[in-house]
KOLLOSE-140454 format. One line per field, with one value per residue (C-alpha): residue number from 1; residue in three letters; chain; x negated, y, z negated. Coordinates in pm, whole numbers, plus 50000, padded with zeros to 5 digits. Example, Ala and Ser with C-alpha at 12.3 -4.5 7.8 and 13.67 -1.06 7.14 Angstrom:
<lonus>
kolfi: (1,2)
torse: (ala,ser)
dolo: (A,A)
px: (48770,48633)
py: (49550,49894)
pz: (49220,49286)
</lonus>
This chain:
<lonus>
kolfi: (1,2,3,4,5,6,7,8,9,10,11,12,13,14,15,16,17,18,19,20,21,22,23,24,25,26,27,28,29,30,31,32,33,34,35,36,37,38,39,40,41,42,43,44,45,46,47,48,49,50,51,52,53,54,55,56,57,58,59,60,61,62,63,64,65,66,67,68,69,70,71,72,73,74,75,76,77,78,79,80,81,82,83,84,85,86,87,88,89,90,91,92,93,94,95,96,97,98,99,100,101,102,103,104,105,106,107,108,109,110,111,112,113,114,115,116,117,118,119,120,121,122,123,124,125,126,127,128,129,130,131,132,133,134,135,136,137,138,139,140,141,142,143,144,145,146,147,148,149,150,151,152,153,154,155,156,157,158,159,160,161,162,163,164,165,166,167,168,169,170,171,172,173,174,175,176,177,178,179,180,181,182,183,184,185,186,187,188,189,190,191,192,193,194,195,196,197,198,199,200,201,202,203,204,205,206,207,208,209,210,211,212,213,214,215,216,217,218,219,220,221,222,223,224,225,226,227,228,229,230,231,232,233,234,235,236,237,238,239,240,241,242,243,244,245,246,247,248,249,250,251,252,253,254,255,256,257,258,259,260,261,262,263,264,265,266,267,268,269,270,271,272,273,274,275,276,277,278,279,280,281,282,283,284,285,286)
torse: (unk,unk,unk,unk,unk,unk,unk,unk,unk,unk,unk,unk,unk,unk,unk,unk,unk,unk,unk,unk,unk,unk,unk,unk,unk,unk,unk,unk,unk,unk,unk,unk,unk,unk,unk,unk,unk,unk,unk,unk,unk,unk,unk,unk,unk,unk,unk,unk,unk,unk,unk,unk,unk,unk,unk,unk,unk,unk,unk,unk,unk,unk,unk,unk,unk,unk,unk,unk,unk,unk,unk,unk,unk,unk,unk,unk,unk,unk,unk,unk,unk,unk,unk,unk,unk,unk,unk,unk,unk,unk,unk,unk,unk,unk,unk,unk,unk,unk,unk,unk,unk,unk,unk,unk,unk,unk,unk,unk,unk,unk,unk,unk,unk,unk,unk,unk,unk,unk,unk,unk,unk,unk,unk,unk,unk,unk,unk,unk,unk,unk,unk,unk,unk,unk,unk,unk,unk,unk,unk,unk,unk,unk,unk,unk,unk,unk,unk,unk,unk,unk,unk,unk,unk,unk,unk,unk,unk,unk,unk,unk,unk,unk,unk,unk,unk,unk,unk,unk,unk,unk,unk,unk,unk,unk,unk,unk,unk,unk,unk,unk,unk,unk,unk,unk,unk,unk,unk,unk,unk,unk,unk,unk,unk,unk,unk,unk,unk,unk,unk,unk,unk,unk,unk,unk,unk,unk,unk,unk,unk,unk,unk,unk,unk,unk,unk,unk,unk,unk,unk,unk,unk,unk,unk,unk,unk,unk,unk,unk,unk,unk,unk,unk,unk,unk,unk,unk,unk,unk,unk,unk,unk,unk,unk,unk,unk,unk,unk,unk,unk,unk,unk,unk,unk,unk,unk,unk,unk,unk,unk,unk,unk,unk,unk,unk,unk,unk,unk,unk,unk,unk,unk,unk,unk,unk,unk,unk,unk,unk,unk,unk,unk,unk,unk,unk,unk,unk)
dolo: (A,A,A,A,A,A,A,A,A,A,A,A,A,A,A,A,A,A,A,A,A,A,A,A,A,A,A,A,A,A,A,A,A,A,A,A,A,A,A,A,A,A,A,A,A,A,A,A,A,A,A,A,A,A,A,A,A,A,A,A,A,A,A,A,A,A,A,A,A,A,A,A,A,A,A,A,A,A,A,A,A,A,A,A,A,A,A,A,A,A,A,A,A,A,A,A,A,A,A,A,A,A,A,A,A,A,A,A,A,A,A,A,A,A,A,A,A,A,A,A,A,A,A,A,A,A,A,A,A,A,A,A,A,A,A,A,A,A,A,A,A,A,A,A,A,A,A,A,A,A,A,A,A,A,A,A,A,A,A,A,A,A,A,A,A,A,A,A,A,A,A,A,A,A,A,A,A,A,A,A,A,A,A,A,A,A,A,A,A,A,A,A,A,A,A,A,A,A,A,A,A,A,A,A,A,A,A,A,A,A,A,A,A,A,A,A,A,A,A,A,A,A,A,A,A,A,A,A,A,A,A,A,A,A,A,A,A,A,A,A,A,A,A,A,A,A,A,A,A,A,A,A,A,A,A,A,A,A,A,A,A,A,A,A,A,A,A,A,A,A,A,A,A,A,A,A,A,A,A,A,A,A,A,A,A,A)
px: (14445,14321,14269,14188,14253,14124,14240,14529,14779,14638,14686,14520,14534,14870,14994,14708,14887,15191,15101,14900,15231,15453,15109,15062,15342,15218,14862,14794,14686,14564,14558,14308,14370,14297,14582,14370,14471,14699,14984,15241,15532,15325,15326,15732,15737,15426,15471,15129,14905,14821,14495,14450,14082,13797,13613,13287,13335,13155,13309,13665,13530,13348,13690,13867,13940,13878,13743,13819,13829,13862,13790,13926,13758,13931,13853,13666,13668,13771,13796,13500,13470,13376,13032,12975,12684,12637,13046,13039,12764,12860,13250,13142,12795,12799,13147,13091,12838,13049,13272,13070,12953,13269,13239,13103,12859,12940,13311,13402,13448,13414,13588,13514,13613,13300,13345,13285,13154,12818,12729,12773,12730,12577,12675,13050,13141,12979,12745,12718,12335,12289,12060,12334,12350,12577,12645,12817,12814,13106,12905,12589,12765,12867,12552,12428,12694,12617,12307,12337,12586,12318,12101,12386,12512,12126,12073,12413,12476,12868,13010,13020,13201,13202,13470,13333,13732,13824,14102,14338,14705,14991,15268,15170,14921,15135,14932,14638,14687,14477,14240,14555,14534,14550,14842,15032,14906,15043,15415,15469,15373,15594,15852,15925,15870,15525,15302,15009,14698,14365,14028,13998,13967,14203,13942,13777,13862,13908,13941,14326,14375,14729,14709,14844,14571,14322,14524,14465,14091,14061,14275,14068,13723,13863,13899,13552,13337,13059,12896,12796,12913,13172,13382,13733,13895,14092,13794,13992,13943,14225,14212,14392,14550,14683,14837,15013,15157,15273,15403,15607,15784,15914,16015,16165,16015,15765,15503,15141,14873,14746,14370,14159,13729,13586,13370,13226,12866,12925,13195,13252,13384,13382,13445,13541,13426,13254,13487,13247,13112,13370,13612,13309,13244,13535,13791,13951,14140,14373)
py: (26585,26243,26073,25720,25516,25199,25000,25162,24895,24904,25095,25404,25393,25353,25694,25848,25775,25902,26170,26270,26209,26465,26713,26676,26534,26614,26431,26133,25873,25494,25251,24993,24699,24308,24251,24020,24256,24568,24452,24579,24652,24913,25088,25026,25403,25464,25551,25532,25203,24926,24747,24423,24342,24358,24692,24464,24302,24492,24416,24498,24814,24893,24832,25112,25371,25766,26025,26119,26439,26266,25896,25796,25455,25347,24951,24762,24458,24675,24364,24437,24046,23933,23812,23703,23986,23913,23890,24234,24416,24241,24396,24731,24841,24692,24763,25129,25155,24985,25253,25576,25435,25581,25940,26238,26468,26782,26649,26440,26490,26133,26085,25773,25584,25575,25477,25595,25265,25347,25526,25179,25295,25567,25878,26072,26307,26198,26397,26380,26460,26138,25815,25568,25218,24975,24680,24475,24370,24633,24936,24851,24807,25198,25303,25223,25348,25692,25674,25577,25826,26088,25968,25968,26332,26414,26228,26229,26573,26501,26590,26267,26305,26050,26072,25894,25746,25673,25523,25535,25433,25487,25343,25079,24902,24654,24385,24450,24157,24164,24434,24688,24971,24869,25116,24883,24575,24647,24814,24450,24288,24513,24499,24120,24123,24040,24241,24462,24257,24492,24424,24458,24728,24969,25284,25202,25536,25576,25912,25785,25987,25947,25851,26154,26363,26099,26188,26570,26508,26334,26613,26870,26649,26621,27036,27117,27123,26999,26652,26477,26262,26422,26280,26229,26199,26453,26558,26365,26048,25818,25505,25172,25263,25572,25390,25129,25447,25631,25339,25201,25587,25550,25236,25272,24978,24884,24649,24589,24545,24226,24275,24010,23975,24138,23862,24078,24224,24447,24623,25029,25157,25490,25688,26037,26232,26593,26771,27109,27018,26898,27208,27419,27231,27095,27271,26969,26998,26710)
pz: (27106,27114,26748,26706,26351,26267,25985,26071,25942,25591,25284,25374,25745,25746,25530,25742,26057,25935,25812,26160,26386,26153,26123,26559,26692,27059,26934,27140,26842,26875,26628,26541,26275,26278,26041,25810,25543,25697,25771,26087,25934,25784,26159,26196,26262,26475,26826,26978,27096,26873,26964,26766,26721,26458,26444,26417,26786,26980,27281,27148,27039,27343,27533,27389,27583,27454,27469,27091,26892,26603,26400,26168,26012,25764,25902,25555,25320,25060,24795,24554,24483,24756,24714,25099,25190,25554,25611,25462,25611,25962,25920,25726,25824,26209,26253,26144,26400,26675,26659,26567,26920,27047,26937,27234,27102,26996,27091,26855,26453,26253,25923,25706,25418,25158,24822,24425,24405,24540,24185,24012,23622,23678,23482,23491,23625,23931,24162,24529,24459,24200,24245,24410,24169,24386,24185,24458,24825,24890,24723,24896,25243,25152,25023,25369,25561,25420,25525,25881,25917,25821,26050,26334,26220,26326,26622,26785,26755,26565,26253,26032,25721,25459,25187,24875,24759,24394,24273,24493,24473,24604,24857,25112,24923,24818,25088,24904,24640,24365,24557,24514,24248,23889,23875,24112,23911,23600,23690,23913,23576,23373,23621,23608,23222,23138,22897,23087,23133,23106,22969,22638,22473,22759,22702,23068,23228,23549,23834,24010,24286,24527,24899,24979,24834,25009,25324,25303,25255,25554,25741,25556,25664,26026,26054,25855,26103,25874,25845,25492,25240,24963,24649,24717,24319,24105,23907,23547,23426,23298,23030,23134,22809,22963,23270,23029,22822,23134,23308,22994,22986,23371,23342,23057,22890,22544,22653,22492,22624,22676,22631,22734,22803,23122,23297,23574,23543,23816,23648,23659,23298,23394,23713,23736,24050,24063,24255,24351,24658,24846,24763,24845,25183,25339,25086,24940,24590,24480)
</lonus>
């Protein structure tokens, strides 16, 4: 089996991978990543290729060598504030396309990462089947990657599934910065002795789901044999307020919260994902 991963060095990509060489140790798998944001220590254990390039070069995407039985593309901007449109839509939307380019029809199955941000405020729990409301360059560059890939799914005769991530956290992200999990946010803060800093007043809630659950949905996706887009969440929503609680138990610590205005208009209080179809479709359960 030949499986190809891009974004391979980050956050995702990265448990993906390992996950895949313990799951198909035999599989022949290439990795993709720029390293503007993965990092390589995160692929200390991997044993297949590394190709360094952008996902939206065409000609470094064109050079790759397959075929493939299954993508991966886990390759994004993932940082919500980032307000340059083109930048994003070049490395999201064109990049997406670059290397759906790769995949052999009726060969190949293609598994990428959408996002829970393309509901914007819409209403929780949220519906696969619900008006879309991006409220950012990253949510629209999503929005529209879910649609192309419904128009590929049609006219390249391969199974494109789109997994619509929540919150996810989990080990590895720690390159992320200030695009990493709030989860990971707050226990560095607690952990060098500073109180929790959340917008006021903690009740945003919010659907955290582990890497490893987002791992077994894209295993599950890869095996479906179906194409569309799904939620990837636990189905539960969580308060900041929660988080602070939980993380003061394990680390055995008493902090408040340190509440303080939310300045962004763009901003998602509540996300919690409807969980029917994709346990129904590609039999996913967190």
């Amino acid at each position: 089996m030949n499986i190809l991963v891009t974004g391979a060095g980050g956050f995702i990509g990265a448990n993906l991978i390992g996950e895949l060489q313990k799951r198909f140790p035999r599989a022949s798998v290439t990795a993709v990543d720029d390293f503007s944001v993965g990092v390589k220590s995160n692929l200390k254990n991997f044993k297949g290729e590394i190709l360094e390039g952008g996902v939206e070069d065409a000609d470094f995407v064109s050079s790759i060598k397959g075929p493939f039985e299954c993508i991966f593309h886990e390759a994004a901007i993932t940082d919500t504030t980032v307000t340059d449109g083109k930048r994003m839509m070049d490395v999201n939307v064109e990049g997406f396309k670059n290397i759906v380019a790769l995949a052999s029809p009726g060969k190949t199955a293609v598994v990428y990462a959408s996002s829970a941000g393309v509901y914007g405020s819409g209403p929780a729990p949220m519906s696969e089947k619900q008006e879309l409301k991006p409220l950012n360059a990253y949510a629209r560059s999503k929005a529209e990657m879910d649609k192309i890939a419904a128009r590929f799914a049609e006219e390249k005769k391969i199974n494109i599934v789109g997994l619509r991530y929540f919150n996810v956290y989990g080990p590895m992200e720690e390159q992320k910065g200030a695009a990493s999990s709030m989860i990971i946010q707050l226990a560095r803060q607690m952990m060098s002795g500073k109180r929790p800093r959340i917008f006021f007043d903690g009740e945003q809630k919010r659907d955290q789901i582990y890497v490893k659950d987002i791992v077994a949905a894209n295993l599950r996706a890869m095996e479906a044999g179906v194409s569309g887009v799904f939620n990837a969440g636990t189905g539960e929503a969580v308060t900041f307020n929660r988080i602070v609680a939980e993380l003061n138990r394990v680390l055995g610590t008493d902090f408040e919260p340190d509440y303080f205005k939310n300045t962004y208009d763009f901003y998602q209080n509540h996300t919690q994902a409807d969980t029917r179809l994709a346990r129904g479709k590609i039999g996913f359960e967190a």
